[in-house]
C-alpha positions as CSV (number, residue, x, y, z in Angstrom):
1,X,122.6,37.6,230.4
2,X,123.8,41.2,230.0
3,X,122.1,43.7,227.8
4,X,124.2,44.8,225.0
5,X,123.8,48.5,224.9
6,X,124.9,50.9,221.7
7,X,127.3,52.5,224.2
8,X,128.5,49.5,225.6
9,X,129.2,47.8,221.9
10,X,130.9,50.8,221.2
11,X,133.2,50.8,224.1
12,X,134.2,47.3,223.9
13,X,135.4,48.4,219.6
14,X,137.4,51.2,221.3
15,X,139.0,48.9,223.8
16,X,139.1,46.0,221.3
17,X,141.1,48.6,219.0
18,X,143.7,49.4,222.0
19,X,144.5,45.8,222.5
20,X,145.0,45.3,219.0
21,X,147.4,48.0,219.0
22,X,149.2,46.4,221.8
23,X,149.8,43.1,220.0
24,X,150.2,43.9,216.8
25,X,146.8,43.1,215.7
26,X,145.6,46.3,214.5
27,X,144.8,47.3,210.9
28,X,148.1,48.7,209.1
29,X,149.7,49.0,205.2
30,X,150.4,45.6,204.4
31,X,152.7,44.6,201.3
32,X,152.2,41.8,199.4
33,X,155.8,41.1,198.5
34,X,157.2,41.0,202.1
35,X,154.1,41.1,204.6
36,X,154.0,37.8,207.3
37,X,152.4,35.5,205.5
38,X,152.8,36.3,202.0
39,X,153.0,33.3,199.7
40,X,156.8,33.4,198.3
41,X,156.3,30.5,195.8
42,X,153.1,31.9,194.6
43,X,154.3,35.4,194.3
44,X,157.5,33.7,192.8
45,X,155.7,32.8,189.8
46,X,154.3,36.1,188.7
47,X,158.2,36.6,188.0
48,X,159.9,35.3,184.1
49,X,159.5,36.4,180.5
50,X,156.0,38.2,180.0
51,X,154.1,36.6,176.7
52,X,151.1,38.2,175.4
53,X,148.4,36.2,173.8
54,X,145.0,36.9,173.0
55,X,141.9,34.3,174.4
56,X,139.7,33.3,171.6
57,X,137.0,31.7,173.3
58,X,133.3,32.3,172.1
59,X,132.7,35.2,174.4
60,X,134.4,36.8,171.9
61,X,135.9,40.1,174.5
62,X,139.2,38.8,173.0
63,X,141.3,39.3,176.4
64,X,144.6,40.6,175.9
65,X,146.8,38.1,178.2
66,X,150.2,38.5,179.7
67,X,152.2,34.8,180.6
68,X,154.4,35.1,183.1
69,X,157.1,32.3,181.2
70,X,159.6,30.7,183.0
71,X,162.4,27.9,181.5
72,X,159.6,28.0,178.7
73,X,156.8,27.1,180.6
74,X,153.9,29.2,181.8
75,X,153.9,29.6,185.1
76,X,151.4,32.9,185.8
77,X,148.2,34.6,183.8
78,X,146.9,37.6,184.1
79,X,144.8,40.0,182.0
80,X,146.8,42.8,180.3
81,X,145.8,46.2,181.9
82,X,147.6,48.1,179.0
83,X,144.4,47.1,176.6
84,X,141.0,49.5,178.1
85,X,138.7,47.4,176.6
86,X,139.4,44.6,179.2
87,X,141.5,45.4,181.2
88,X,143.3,43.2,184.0
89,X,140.7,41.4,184.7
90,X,139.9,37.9,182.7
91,X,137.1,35.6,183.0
92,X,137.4,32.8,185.4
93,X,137.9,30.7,182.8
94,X,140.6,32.7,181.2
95,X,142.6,32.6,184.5
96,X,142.5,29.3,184.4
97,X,145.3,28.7,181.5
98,X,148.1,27.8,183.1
99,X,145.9,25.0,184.9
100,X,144.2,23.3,182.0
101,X,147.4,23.6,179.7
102,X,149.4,21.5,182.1
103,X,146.6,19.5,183.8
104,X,147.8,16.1,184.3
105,X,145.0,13.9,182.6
106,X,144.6,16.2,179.3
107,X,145.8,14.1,176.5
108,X,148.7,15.3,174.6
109,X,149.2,12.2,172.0
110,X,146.6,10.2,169.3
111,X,145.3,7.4,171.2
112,X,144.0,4.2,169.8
113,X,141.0,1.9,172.0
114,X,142.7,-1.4,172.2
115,X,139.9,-2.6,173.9
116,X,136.0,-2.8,173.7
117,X,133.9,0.3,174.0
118,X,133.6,1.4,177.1
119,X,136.4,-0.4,178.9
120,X,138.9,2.4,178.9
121,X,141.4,0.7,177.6
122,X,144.0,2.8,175.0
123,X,147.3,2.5,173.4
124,X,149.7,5.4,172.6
125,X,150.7,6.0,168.8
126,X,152.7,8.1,167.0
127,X,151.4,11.1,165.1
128,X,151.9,9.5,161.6
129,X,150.5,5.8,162.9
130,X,147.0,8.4,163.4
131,X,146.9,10.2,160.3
132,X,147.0,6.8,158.2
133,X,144.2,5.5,160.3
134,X,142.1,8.5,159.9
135,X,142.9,8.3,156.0
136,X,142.4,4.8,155.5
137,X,138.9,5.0,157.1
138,X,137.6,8.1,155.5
139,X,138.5,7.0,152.4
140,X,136.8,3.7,153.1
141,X,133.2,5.6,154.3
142,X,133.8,7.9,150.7
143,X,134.0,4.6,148.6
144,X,131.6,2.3,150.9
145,X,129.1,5.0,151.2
146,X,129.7,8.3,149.8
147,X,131.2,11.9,150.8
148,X,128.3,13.1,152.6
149,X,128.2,10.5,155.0
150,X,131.2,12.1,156.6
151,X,129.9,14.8,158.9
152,X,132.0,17.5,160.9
153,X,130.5,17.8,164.1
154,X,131.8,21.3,166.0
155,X,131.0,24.5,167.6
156,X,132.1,27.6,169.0
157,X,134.3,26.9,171.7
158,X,137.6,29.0,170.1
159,X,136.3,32.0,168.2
160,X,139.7,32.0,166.1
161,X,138.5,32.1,162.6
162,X,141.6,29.7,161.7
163,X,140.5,27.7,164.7
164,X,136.8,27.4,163.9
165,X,136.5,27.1,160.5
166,X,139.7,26.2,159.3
167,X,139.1,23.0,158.8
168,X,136.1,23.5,156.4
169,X,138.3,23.8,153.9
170,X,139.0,20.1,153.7
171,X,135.3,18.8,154.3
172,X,134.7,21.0,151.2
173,X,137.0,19.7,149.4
174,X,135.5,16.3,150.0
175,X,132.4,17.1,149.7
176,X,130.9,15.8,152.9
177,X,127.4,16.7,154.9
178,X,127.1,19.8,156.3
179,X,126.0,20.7,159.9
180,X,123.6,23.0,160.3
181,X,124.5,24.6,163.5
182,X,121.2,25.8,164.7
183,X,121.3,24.8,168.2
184,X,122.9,28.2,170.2
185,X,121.6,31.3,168.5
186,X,119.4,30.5,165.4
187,X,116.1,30.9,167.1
188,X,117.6,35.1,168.1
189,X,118.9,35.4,164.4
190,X,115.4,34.9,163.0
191,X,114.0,36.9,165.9
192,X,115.9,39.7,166.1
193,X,116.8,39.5,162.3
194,X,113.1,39.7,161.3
195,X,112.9,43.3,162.8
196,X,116.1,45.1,162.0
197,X,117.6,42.8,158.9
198,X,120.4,41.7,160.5
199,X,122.2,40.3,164.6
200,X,124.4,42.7,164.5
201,X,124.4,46.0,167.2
202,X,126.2,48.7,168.2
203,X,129.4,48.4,169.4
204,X,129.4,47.2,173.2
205,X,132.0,50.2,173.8
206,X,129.2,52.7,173.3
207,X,127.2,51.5,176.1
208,X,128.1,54.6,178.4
209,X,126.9,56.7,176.0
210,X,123.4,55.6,176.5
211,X,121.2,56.8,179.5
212,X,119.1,53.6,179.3
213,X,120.6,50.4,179.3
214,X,118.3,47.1,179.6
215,X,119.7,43.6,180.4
216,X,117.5,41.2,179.3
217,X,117.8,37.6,180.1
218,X,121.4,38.3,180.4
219,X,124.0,37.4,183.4
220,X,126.5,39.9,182.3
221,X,128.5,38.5,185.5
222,X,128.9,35.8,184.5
223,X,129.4,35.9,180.2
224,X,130.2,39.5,179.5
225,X,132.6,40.2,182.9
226,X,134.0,43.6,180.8
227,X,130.6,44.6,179.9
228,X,130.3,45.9,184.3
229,X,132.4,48.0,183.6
230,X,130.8,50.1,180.4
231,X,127.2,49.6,182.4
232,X,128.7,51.1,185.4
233,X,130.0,54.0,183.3
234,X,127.1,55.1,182.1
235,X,125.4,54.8,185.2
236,X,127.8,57.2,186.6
237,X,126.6,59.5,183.5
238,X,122.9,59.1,185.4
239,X,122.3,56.2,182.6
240,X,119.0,54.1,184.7
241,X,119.5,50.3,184.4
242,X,116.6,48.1,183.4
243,X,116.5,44.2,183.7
244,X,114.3,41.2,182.6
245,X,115.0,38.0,183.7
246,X,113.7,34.9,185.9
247,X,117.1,33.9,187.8
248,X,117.9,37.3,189.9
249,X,121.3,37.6,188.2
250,X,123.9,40.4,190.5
251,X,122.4,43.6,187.5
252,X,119.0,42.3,188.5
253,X,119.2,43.3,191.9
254,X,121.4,46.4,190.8
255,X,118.8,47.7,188.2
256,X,116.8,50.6,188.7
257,X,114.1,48.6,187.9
258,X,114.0,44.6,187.8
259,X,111.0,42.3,186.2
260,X,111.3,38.7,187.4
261,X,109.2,37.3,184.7
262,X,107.7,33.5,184.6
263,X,110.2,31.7,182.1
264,X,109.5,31.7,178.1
265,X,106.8,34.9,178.4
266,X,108.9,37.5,177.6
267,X,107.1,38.4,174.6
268,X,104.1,39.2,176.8
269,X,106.1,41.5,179.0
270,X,107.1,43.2,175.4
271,X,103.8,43.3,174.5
272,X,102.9,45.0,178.3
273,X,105.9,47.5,177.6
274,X,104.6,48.6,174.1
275,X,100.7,48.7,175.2
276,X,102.1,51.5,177.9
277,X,104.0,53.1,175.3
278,X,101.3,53.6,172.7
279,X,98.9,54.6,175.3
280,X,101.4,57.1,176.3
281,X,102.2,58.3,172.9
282,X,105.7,57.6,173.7
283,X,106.3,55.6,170.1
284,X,108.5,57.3,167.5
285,X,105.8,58.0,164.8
286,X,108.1,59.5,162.6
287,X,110.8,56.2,162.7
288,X,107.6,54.2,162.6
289,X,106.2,56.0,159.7
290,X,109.8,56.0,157.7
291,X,111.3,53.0,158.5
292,X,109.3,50.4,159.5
293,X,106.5,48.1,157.8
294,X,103.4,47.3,158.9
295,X,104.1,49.3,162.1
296,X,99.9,49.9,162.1
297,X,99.2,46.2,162.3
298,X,101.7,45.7,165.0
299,X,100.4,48.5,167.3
300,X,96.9,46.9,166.5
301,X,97.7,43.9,167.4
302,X,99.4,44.9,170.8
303,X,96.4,47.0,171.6
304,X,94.1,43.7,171.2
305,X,96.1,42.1,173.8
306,X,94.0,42.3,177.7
307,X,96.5,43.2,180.6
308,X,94.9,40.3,182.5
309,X,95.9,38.3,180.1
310,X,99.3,39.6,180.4
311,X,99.6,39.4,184.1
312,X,98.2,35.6,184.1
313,X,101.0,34.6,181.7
314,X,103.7,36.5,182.7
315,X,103.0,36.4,186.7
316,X,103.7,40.1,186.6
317,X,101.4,43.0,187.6
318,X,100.5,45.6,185.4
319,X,102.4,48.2,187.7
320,X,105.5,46.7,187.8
321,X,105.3,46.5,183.5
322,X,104.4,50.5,183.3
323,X,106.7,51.5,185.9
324,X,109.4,49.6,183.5
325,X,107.8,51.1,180.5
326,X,107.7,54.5,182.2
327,X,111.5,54.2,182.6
328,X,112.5,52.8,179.2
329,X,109.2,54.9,177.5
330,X,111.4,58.1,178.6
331,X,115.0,57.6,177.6
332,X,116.7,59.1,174.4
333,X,119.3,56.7,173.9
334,X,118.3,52.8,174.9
335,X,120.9,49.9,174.3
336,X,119.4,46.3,175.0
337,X,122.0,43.4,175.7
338,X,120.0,40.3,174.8
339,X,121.0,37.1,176.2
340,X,121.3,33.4,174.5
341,X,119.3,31.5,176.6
342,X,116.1,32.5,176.5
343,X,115.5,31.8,173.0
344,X,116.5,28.4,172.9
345,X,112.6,27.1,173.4
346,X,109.8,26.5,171.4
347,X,108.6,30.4,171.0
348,X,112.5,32.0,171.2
349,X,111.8,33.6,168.1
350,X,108.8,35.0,168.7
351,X,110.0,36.2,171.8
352,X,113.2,38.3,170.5
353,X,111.0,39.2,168.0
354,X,109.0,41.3,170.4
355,X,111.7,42.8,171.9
356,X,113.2,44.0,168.4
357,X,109.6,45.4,168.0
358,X,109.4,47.3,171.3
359,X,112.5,48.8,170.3
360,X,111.4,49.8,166.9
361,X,108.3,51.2,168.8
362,X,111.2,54.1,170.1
363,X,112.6,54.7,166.9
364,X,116.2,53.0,168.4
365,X,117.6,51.6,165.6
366,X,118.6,54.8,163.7
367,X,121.2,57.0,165.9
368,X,124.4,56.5,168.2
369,X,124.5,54.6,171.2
370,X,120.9,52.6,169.9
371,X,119.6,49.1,169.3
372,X,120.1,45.8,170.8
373,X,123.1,43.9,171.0
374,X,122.9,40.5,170.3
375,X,125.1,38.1,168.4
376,X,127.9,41.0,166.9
377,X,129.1,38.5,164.0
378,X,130.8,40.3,161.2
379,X,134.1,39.3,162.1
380,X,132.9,35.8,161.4
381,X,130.6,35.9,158.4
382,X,132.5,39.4,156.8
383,X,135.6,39.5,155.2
384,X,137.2,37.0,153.3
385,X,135.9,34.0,155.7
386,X,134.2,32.2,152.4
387,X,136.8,31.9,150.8
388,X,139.2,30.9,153.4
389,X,137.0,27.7,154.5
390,X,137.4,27.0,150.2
391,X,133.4,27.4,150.1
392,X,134.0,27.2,146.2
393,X,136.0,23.7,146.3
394,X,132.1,22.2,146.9
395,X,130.8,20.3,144.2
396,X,127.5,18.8,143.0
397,X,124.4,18.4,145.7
398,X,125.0,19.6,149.7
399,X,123.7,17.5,152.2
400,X,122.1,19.2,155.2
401,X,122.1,17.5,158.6
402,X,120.2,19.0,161.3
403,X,121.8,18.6,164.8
């Protein structure tokens, strides 16, 4: 077998690049629109009427999109590059419009079962055939049983505040069970809203204005696409990059520094960050001192913690936590994008609680470009939303159904 030399692999490029030249196969400028190849029908419907709409879906980036429309159908999506915030460049899910709105099996009329559970079995009605079934059987549960043992079952998949809650308006007005919807973020609220009073952060636009900015147990690749963009801004600024999370997520193995924690101990890798910080006198005394409560006991009680215990738990060394801590112990401005999942366990809110109080620990809760980003909701709960969903149309006892 021949030896493959440095030289000889470079010779065999330079006469690889002649031959290409010689049959057309070398690298020129290549347009889309009229290059061999190109897909005409594809490209074809990019053409039409351009729509704009704006995706509501719980992300909550609010997209602007531009339809390509053609004979009054949708044909193309893309993201509108006219709006900064995001750009051209939707989710995966947002480019996928024009598939789900005309996907062959999504149902488009009310549907009765004509059959028994299970067999598959359904009859088309009209609209009005629907809405006298739907009547005659609430009222039946109202008068058989009572109001409140009608329950709205829903989430957060549209973030449209018509879309979401609109509908409250009648359950209200009937009076039925409500549903407690503690099942996405409720552990973070308590957590997070133990420390600093409230979910809401600083504006995600002001990320490039930090010079530290910490993903923890956050995919930002995959659920915040537009937030690459602001991180990568403000690591061109010099901004270091700090993550926390089990699954190696594309930040992790960008960050300046990455901690790949044992799941559901990342209160003990808070508690390693702070016991670095106080032993470095790197704690904002003075925000401590002002603003906080019972900012001794907490430093106490970080301080009785053993970094063998921490290391056992966490499955981290006590290097890798201080070299973190050094990092984060040293920036002016620190923004901390919190992610969902990791609170939805047993000790979630014990865990973002820790966080909120390492953050306290450097005073970031009281100047620009500070604090921890988490579930931004005063769109939703600000406002006039009350009295849209007809809160006040409620009478007598509420019934409270846990999901």
């Amino acid at each position: 077998m021949m030896k493959l030399t440095r030289r000889y692999f470079l010779q065999g490029i330079g006469a690889s690049a002649v031959l290409g030249t010689l049959t057309g196969l070398a690298p020129t400028k290549a347009l889309a629109m009229n290059s061999y190849g190109a897909n005409t029908s594809l490209l074809a419907k990019r053409a039409g009427t351009i729509k704009y709409s704006s995706c509501l879906r719980n992300c909550a980036d609010r997209c602007l999109m531009k339809f390509s429309v053609q004979n009054g159908r949708m044909t193309y999506v893309r993201g509108a590059d006219e709006q900064y915030k995001t750009g051209s460049c939707p989710c995966v899910k947002g480019l996928t419009y024009v598939e789900y709105t005309y996907a062959p099996d999504r149902i488009l009329h009310p549907m009765v079962r004509v059959g028994e559970k299970g067999s598959h079995k359904w009859r088309r009605i009209t609209w009005e055939e629907a809405w006298d079934i739907l009547i005659k059987k609430t009222n039946e549960v109202i008068e058989q049983y009572g109001s409140e043992a009608i329950l709205p079952y829903s989430y957060s998949g549209n973030y449209g505040a018509i879309g979401m809650r609109g509908a409250d308006r009648f359950f209200n007005r009937i009076g039925s069970s409500i549903l407690d919807r503690l099942v996405c973020t409720e552990a973070g609220v308590w957590g997070y809203g133990s420390v600093q009073g409230t979910t809401d952060g600083p504006d995600p636009e002001t990320i490039p204005n930090c010079d530290c900015y910490v993903s923890w147990g956050f995919n930002e690749t995959v659920s915040n696409v537009h937030g690459i963009k602001l991180i990568n801004e403000a690591r061109d600024k010099g901004a270091k990059v700090l993550a926390v999370n089990p699954n190696r997520t594309p930040i992790s193995s960008q960050a300046d520094i990455y901690l790949q924690p044992k799941p559901s101990t990342d209160a003990w890798v808070a508690t390693g960050v702070m016991k670095y910080l106080i032993a470095h006198d790197m704690i904002d005394h003075d925000f401590l001192k002002n603003c906080c409560i019972g900012a001794d006991q907490a430093i106490a009680k970080v301080n009785s913690v053993d970094w063998k215990d921490i290391e056992r738990v966490t499955g981290l060394t006590q290097k890798q936590i201080e070299e973190f801590a050094d990092v984060y112990g040293r920036a002016e401005r620190i923004i901390i994008r919190a992610g969902y999942g990791m609170q939805r366990n047993y000790n979630g809110a014990r865990m973002t609680r820790a966080i909120a109080i390492m953050q306290a620990m450097r005073g970031m809760f009281d100047k620009p470009s500070c604090g921890i980003i988490y579930d931004n909701v005063r769109p939703i709960t600000g406002m006039n939303l009350n009295l849209g969903r007809g809160n006040y149309l409620r009478k007598g006892k509420r019934t409270w159904i846990w999901p």
